[in-house]
C-alpha positions in Angstrom: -66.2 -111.4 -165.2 -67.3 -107.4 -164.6 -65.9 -108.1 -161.0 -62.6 -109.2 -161.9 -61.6 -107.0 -164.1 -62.7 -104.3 -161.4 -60.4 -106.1 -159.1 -57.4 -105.6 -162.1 -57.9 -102.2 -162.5 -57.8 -101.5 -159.0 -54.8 -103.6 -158.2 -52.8 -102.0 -161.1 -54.4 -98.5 -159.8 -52.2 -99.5 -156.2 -49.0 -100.4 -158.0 -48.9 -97.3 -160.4 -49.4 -94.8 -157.2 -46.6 -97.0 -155.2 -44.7 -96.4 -158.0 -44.9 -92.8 -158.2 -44.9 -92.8 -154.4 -41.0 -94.2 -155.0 -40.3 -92.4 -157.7 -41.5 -88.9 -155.6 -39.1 -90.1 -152.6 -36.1 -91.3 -154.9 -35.8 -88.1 -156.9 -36.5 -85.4 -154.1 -35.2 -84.1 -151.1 -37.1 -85.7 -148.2 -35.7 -84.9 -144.7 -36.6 -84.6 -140.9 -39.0 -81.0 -140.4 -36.3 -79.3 -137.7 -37.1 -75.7 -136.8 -34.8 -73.9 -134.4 -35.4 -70.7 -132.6 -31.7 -69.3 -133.3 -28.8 -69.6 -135.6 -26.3 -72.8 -135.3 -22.8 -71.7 -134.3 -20.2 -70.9 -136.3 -18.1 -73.8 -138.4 -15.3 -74.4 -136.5 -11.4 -74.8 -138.0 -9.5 -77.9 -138.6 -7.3 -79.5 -140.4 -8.6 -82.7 -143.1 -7.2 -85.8 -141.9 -5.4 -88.4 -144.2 -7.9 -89.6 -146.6 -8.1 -93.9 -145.5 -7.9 -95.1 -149.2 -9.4 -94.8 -152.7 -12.9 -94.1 -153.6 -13.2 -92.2 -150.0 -15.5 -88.8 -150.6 -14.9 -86.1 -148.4 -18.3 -85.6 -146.1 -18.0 -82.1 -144.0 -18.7 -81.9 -140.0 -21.9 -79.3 -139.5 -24.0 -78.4 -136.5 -27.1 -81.2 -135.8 -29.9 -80.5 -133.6 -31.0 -82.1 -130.4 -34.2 -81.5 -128.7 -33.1 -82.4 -125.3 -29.1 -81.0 -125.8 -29.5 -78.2 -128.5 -26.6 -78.3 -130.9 -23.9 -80.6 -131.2 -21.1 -81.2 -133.7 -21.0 -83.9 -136.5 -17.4 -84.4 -137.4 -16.2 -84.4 -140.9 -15.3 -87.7 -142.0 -14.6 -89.6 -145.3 -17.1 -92.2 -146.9 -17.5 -94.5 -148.8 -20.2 -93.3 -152.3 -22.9 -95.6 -152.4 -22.6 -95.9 -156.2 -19.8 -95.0 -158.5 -20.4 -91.5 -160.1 -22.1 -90.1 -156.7 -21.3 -86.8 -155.0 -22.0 -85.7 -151.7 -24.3 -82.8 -150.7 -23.6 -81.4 -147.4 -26.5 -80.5 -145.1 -26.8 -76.5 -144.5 -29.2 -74.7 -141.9 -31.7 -71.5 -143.5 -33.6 -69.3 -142.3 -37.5 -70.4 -143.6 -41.1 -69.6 -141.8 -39.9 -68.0 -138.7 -37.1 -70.1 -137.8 -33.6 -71.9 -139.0 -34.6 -75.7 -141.0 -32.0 -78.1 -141.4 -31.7 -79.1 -144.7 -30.1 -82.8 -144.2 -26.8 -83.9 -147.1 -27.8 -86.5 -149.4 -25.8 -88.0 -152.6 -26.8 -87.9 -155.9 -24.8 -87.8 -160.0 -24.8 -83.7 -159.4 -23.8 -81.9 -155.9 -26.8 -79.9 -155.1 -27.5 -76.7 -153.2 -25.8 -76.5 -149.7 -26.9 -72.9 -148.6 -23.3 -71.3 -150.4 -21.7 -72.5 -147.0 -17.9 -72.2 -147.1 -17.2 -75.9 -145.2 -13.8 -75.8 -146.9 -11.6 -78.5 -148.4 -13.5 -78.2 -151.4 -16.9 -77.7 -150.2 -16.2 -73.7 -151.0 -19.9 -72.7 -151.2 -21.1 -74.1 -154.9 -20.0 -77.9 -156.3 -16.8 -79.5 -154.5 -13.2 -78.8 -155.9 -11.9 -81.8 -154.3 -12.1 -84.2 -156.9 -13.7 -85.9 -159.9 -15.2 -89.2 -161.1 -13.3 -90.7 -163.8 -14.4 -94.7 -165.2 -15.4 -95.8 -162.1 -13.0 -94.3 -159.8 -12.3 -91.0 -157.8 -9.8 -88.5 -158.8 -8.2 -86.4 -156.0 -7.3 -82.8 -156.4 -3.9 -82.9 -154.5 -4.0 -78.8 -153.8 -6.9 -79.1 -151.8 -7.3 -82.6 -150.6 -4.9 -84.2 -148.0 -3.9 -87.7 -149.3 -1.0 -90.1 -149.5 0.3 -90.2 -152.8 2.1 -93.1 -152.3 -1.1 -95.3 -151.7 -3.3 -93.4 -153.7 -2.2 -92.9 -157.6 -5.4 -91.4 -158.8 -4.8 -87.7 -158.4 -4.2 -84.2 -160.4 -2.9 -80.9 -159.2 -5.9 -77.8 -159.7 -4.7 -74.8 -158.0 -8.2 -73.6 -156.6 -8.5 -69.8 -155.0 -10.5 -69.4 -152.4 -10.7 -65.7 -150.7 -13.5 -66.0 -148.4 -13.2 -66.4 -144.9 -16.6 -67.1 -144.2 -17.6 -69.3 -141.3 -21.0 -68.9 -141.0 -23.1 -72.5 -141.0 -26.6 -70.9 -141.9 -28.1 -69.4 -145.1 -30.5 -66.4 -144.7 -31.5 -64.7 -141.7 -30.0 -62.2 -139.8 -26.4 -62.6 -140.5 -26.2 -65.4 -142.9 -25.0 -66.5 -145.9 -27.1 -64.9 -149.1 -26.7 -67.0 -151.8 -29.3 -68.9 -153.9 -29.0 -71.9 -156.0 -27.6 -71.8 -159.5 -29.5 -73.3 -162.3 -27.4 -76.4 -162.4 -27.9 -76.7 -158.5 -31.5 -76.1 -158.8 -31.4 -79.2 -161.7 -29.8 -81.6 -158.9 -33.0 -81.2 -157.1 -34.8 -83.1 -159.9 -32.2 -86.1 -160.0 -32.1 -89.3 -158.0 -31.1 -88.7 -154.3 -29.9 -91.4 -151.7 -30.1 -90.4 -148.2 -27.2 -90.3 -146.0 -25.9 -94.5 -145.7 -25.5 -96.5 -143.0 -22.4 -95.7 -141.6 -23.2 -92.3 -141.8 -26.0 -92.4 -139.5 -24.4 -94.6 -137.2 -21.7 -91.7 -137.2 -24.4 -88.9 -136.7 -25.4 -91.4 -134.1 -21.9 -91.7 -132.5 -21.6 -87.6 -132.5 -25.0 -87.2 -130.2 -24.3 -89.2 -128.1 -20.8 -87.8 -127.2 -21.5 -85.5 -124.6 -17.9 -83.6 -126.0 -19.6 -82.5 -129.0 -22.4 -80.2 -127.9 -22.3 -77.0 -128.5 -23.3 -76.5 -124.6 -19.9 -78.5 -123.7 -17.5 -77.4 -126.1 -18.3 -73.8 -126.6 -18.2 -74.3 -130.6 -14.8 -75.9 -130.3 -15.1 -79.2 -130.5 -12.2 -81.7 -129.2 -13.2 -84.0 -132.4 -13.7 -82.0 -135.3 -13.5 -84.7 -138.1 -12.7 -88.4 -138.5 -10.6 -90.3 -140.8 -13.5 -93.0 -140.7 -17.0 -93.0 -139.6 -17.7 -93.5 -136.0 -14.1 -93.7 -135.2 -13.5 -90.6 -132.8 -10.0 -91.8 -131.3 -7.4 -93.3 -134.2 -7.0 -90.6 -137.0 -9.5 -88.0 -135.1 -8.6 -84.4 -135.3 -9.3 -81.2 -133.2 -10.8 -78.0 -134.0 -8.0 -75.8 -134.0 -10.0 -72.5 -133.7 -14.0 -72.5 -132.5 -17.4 -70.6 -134.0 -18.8 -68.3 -132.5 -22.3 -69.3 -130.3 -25.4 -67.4 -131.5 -27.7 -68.1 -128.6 -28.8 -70.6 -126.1 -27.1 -73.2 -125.5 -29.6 -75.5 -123.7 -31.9 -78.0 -125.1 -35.9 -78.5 -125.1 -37.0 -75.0 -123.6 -34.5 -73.1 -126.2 -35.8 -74.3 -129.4 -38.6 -76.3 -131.5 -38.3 -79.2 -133.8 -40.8 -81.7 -135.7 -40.2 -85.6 -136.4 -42.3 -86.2 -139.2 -40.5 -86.5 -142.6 -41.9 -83.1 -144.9 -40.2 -82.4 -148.5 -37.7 -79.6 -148.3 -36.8 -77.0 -150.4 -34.0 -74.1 -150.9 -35.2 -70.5 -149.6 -36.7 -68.8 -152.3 -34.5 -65.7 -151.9 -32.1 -65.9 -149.1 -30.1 -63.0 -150.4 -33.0 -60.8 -149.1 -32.3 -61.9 -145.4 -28.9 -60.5 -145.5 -27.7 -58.4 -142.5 -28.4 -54.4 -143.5 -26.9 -51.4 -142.1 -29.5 -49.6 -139.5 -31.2 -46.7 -140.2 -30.4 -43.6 -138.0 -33.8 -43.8 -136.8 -33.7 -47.4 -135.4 -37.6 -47.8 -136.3 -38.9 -44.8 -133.9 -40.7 -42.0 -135.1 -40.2 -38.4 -134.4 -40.7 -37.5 -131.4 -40.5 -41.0 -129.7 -37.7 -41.8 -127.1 -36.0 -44.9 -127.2 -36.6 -47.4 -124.1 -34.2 -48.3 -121.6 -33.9 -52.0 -123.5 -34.1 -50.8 -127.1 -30.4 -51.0 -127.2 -30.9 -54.4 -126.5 -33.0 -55.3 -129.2 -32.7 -57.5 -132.2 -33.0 -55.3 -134.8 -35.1 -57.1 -138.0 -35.0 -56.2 -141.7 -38.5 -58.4 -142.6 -41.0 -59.7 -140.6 -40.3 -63.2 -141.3 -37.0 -63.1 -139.5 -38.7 -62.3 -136.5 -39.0 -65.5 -134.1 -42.2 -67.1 -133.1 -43.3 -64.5 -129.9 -43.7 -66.5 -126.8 -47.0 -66.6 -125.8 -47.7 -65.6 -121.8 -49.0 -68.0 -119.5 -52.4 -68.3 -119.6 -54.9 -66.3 -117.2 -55.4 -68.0 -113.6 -58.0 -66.0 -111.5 -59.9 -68.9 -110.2 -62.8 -67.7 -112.2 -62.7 -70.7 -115.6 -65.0 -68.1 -117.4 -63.1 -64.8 -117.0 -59.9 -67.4 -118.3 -61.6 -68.5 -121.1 -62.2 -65.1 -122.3 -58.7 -63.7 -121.5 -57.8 -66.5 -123.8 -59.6 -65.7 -126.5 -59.0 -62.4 -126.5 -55.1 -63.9 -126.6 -55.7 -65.6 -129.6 -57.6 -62.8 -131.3 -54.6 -60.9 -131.0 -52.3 -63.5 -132.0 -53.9 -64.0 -135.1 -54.3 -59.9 -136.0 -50.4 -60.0 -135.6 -49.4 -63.0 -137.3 -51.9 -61.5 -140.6 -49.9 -58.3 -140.0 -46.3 -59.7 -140.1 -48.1 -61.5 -143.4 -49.3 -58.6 -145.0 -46.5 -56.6 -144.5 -43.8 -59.3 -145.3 -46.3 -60.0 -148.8 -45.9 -55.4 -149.3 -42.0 -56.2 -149.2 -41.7 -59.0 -151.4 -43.5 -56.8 -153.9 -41.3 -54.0 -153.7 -38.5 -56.4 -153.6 -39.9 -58.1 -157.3 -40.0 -54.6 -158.6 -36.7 -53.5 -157.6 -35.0 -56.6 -159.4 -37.4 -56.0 -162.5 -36.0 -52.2 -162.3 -32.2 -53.3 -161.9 -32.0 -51.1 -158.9 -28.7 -49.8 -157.9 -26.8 -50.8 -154.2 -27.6 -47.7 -153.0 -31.1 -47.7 -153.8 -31.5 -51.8 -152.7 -30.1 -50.4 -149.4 -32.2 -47.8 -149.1 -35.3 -50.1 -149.6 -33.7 -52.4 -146.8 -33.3 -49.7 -144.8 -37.2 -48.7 -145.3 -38.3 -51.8 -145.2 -36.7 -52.6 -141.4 -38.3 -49.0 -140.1 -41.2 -50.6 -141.2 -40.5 -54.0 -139.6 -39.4 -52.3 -136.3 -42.6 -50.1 -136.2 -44.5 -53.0 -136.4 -42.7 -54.9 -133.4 -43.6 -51.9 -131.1 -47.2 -51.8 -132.3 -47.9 -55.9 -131.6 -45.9 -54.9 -128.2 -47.5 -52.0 -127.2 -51.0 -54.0 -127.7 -49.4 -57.1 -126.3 -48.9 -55.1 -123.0 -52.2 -53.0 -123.4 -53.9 -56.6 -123.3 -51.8 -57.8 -120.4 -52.7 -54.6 -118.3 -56.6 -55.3 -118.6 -56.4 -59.1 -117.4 -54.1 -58.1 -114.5 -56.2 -56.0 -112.0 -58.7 -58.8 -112.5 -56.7 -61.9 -112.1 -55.1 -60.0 -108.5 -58.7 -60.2 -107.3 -59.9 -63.3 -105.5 -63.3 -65.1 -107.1 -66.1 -64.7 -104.6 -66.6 -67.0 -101.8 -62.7 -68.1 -102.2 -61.1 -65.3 -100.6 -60.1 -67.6 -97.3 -59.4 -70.5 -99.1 -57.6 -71.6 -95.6 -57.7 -71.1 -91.9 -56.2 -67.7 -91.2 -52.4 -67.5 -89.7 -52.2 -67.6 -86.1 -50.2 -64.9 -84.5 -48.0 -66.0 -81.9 
C-alpha cells in the first residue's frame, strides 16, 4: 500500500512541474539566444501594400540574423491572428552583455515592448495605431493603414501624428533607440504569448533563403520590402523605396556570434543609458598624452558594456608545448583581470547613474556624468591595450626563436 501511494505522489509531483513547465513557456518570452557583434542596418522605406482581407494584422519587415550570410531582410507582411483579440509584437534588436540580442515578435491580448522602434504604419515606437479589436473582428484605422474600403467595411478615421523620422532598428548601444518599456508594456510580459505561426516562419524561411534579401546583396535596400501575403514575394510584393544605412560587416560566420539554444529574454534594464553622447574635448587621454595615429579611428564608448567582446590573438606557436601553455595562461589571466575591470567599472557607473535619477539631475549635469563616465571608459580601453601589447611583446622574441635540436627541421637549400 505505502508503495503505491509513493508511486501517486510522485506521478502527480511530474504532472504539477509539467504544468508549470507550460505555464513558464506560455506566459513568457522565450526566443533563440542571437548575439551579434554590430548593429543591424537601418529600417528601410516602403510603402504598405493593400491589406488581402479582414482580420489581416499588419506584421513589420525587420533585420534577421544568419550565421553563415549575416543580416538579411524579413519583409513586412499581413497575417492572419491566431485567436481573435491578439496583437502582434514586432521583434527589435538591443544592445545586452556585450553585443546586440534579437528579441523575436510574438502575439499576445496586449502589444508588448518592441525596443521604441519606429517600423511605421502604426508600429510608431509604443502599442500599434493601426487598428482595434472590436466583437470578434478587426477594426482598421483608415489614416494610417492602406485598405480597400470597398471590401473591407470595418474601419474608422484616427488622425495619428507622428514627428519622428527615426530609422534605427536597434535599442541601446551606441546610436540606438533609448527608450524603455512603459508599465503597461512591462504587464504584457506577464500575459499569455504565442510565438510567431506557421506561416510566419515559413515566411522568415522564405526571406533567408532569398539570396536578394541580405544585407550583403542589397546594401540595406531590399528589392522586396513587404508582402501582401506571407511567403508570396512576387504578386502584391513591394520595394524599398529608400535603403538603411549598413553599420558594419557585411559577411556571415567570421563577423558575428550567435547561440541556438532557446534562453528566456528580457527588455534592457535601462537602454536610455546607452544613448549616443557628445565627446568630451579630451577624447579619454590625459594631459600630456598624444593621440595615436588610429585614435581618430576609434569607436569611441560611453560604458564598458558597449564595448565588443576583444578578439583574442592566436595562440602562442614556438614549437616548445610548455612555453605555449604558459603564454596561454598568462592570456587568460589577463583576460579575466580585464573582463573584472570593465565589471567593476560598468557596476561604479550604474551607481552614479542610480543616484543621479534619485537626485533628479538636470541635462546638463546627466551629460556631464556621460561625458565623465566615457573618459573613464576610454582610459580603460588604453590601459587593457597597452597591457594587451606589453604581453604580446614578451611572448614574441621567444616564439621567433627555434626550440633546440629543431633549428634544421629540413635539408638546407641548395644553391645553384
Amino acid at each position: 500500500m505505502h508503495s503505491i501511494s509513493n508511486i501517486r505522489v510522485i506521478l502527480f509531483g511530474l504532472m504539477v512541474g509539467l504544468i508549470l513547465i507550460f505555464c513558464a513557456q506560455s506566459f513568457a518570452q522565450v526566443g533563440i539566444g542571437i548575439s551579434v557583434n554590430f548593429a543591424p542596418p537601418d529600417l528601410p522605406v516602403y510603402d504598405q501594400p493593400l491589406c488581402p482581407g479582414p482580420d489581416y494584422i499588419w506584421t513589420p519587415g525587420y533585420w534577421a540574423w544568419d550565421e553563415d550570410d549575416g543580416y538579411y531582410w524579413v519583409p513586412g507582411t499581413w497575417v492572419l491572428a491566431p485567436e481573435p483579440d491578439y496583437y502582434w509584437t514586432p521583434a527589435y534588436w538591443a544592445w545586452e552583455g556585450g553585443g546586440y540580442r534579437f528579441f523575436p515578435g510574438y502575439w499576445g491580448p496586449v502589444i508588448g515592448f518592441y525596443g521604441g522602434i519606429n517600423y511605421g504604419h502604426g508600429y510608431f515606437g509604443h502599442g500599434y495605431e493601426g487598428g482595434r479589436w472590436e466583437r470578434g473582428h478587426f477594426y482598421y484605422n483608415r489614416s494610417v493603414t492602406n485598405i480597400n474600403v470597398t471590401e473591407i467595411h470595418n474601419v474608422y478615421n484616427t488622425t495619428v501624428v507622428n514627428n519622428t523620422v527615426n530609422r534605427v532598428s536597434y535599442n541601446g548601444g551606441n546610436g540606438g533607440i533609448s527608450a524603455r518599456p512603459t508599465a503597461q508594456e512591462e504587464a504584457a510580459t506577464r500575459e499569455r504569448h504565442i510565438p510567431a505561426v506557421g506561416a510566419q516562419t515559413q515566411h522568415m524561411q522564405a526571406a533567408r533563403s532569398n539570396p536578394e534579401m541580405r544585407a550583403s546583396a542589397n546594401r540595406g535596400r531590399p528589392p522586396i520590402a513587404a508582402t501582401a501575403r506571407p511567403g508570396v514575394f512576387r504578386e502584391g510584393a513591394v520595394a524599398a523605396k529608400e535603403g538603411g544605412t549598413i553599420h558594419g560587416p557585411v559577411g556571415g560566420r567570421q563577423e558575428g556570434r550567435g547561440t541556438t539554444s532557446p534562453q528566456q529574454t528580457h527588455a534592457p534594464a535601462t537602454p536610455e543609458r546607452n544613448a549616443r553622447v557628445p565627446e568630451p574635448p579630451s577624447s579619454g587621454r590625459t594631459t600630456g598624452q598624444q593621440p595615436s595615429r588610429n585614435e581618430s579611428a576609434r569607436p569611441t564608448y560611453t560604458h564598458p558594456n558597449e564595448i565588443p567582446r576583444p578578439e583574442r590573438p592566436a595562440p602562442s606557436n614556438t614549437g616548445n608545448a610548455k612555453m605555449d601553455q604558459k603564454y596561454q595562461q598568462q592570456q587568460q589571466k589577463l583576460d579575466s583581470q580585464q573582463a573584472r575591470d570593465r565589471q567593476k567599472l560598468q557596476q561604479r557607473q550604474d551607481q552614479e547613474h542610480q543616484r543621479v535619477a534619485q537626485q533628479q539631475a538636470n541635462e546638463a549635469q546627466k551629460q556631464q556624468m556621460e561625458q565623465r563616465h566615457q573618459q573613464q571608459t576610454q582610459q580603460m580601453m588604453q590601459r587593457h591595450e597597452q597591457q594587451s601589447q606589453n604581453l604580446q611583446n614578451r611572448q614574441q622574441p621567444h616564439a621567433q626563436q627555434a626550440p633546440p635540436g629543431h633549428a634544421e627541421s629540413h635539408p638546407p637549400e641548395q644553391h645553384k
